[in-house]
Structure formats: C-alpha cells, structure tokens
C-alpha positions as CSV (number, residue, x, y, z in Angstrom):
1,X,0.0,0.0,0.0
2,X,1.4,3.5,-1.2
3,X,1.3,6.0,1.7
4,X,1.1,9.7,1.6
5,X,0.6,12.7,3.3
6,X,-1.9,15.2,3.8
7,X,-2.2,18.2,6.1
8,X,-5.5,18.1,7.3
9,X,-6.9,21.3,9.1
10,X,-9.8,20.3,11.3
11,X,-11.6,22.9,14.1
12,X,-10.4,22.5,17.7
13,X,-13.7,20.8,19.2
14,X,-13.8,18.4,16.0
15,X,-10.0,17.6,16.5
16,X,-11.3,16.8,20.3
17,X,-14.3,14.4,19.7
18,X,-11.9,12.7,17.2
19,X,-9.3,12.3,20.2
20,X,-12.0,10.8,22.1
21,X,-13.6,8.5,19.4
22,X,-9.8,7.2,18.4
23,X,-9.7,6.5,22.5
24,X,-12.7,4.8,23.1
25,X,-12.0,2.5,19.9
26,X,-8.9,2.1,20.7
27,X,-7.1,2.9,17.3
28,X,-4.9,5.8,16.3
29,X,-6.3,8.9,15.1
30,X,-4.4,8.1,11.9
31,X,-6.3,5.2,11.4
32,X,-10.2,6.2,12.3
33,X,-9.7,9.2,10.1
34,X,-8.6,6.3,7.1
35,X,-11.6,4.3,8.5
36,X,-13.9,7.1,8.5
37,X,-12.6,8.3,4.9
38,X,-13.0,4.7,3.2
39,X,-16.7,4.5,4.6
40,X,-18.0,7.7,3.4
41,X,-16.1,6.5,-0.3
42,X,-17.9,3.2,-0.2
43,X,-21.1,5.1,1.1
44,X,-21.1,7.5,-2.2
45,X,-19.9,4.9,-4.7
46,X,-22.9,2.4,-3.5
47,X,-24.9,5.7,-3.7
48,X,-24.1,6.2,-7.2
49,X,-24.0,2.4,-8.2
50,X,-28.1,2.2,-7.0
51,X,-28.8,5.0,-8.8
52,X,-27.4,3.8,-11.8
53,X,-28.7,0.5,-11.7
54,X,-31.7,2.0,-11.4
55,X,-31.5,4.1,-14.6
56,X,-31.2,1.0,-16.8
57,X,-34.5,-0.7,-14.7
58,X,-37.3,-2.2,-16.8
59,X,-40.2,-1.2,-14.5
60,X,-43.2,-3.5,-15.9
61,X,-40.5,-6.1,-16.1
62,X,-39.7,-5.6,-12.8
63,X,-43.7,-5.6,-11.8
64,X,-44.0,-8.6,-14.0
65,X,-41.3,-10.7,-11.7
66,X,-43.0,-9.5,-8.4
67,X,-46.3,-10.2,-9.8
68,X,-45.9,-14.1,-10.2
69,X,-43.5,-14.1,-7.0
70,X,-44.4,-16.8,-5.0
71,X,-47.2,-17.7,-6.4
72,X,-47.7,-21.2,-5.8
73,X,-45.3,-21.4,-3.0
74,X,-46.2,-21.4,0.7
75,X,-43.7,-19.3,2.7
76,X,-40.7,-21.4,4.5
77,X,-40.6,-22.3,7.7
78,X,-40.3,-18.6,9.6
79,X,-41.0,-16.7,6.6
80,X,-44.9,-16.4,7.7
81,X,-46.6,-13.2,8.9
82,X,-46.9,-13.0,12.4
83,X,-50.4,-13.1,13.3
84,X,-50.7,-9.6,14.7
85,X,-49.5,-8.0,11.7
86,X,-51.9,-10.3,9.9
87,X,-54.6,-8.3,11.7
88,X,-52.7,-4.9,10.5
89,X,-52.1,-5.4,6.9
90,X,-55.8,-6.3,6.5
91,X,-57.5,-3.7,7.6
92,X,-58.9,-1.5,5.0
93,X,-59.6,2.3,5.2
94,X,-63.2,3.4,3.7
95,X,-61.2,4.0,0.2
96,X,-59.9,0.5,0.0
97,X,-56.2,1.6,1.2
98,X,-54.3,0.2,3.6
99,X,-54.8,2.2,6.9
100,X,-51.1,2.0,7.8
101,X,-50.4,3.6,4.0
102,X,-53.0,6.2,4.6
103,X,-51.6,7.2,7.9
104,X,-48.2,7.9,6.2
105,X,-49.8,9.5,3.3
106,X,-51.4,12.1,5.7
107,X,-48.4,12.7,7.5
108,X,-46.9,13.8,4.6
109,X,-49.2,15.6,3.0
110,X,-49.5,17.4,6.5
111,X,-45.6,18.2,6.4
112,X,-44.8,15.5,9.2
C-alpha cells in the first residue's frame, strides 16, 4: 500500500471528539480518520452504483417478476406473517387503502 501525506486542518472541538472517538475505539487517530474516509467513499460509490442501476431498470419487467413471485409457493418455515401483523395489513380504510399507508400519506401531505 502506497502511503502519503496530507495536512488536514480540522476545528479544535472536531479535532477533540476525534481524540476521544480514536480512545474509546482504541485505534490511532491516523487510522479512524482512514476508516472514517474509506466508509464515506464506499457510502457515495454504492450511492451512485443504485442510482445507476436504477436508470437502466425495466419497471413493468420488474412488476411482472413481483407479480408471479411466490405464487404457488407457501412461505418457509419462519418466513410467515406474524399473526398480529396479519390483523394490521388487512385492515382496510373506507377508500380500500391500507390504513397504515394512509396514515403515512397524511403525515406527509400534513408536512410530518
């Protein structure tokens, strides 16, 4: 592995809690900052590989697949909806929707 350097100006109270964070997990600052630095990379390029992957989806193939999933098929062992959320997912508002859907729809429309 190539190493280089790179003066890094941080604020005084960031500088601190990164102290402290190095401390409590037992590394060298050196080394959480590399951490920290590698997971926001992997973070953006899984970011940016979704959204690509989703530029290239067929939709109604992709509704097509879901459609016929596991038709046929009773679920495996632990796979099965737990009774009280049986109960939930059946209830139906006056408009035919789900209630729990409904719910969300209104908190957002409300700006919750």
């Amino acid at each position: 592995m190539r190493r280089s350097n790179f003066a890094l100006r941080l604020q005084a109270s960031l500088l601190e809690e990164l102290r402290k964070a190095a401390e409590l997990e037992g590394v060298a600052i050196n080394q959480l900052i590399n951490v920290a630095v590698a997971e926001k990379v992997s973070a953006l390029r899984t970011e940016e590989y979704f959204l690509e992957r989703g530029r290239r989806a067929d939709r109604a193939e992709t509704l097509r697949i879901l459609d016929r999933a596991g038709k046929g098929n009773v679920p495996a062992p632990g796979d099965e909806i737990p009774p009280d959320l049986q109960k939930k997912s059946t209830r139906r508002s006056a408009k035919g929707k789900n209630s729990a859907t409904t719910r969300r729809q209104t908190k957002r429309s409300a700006g919750a």
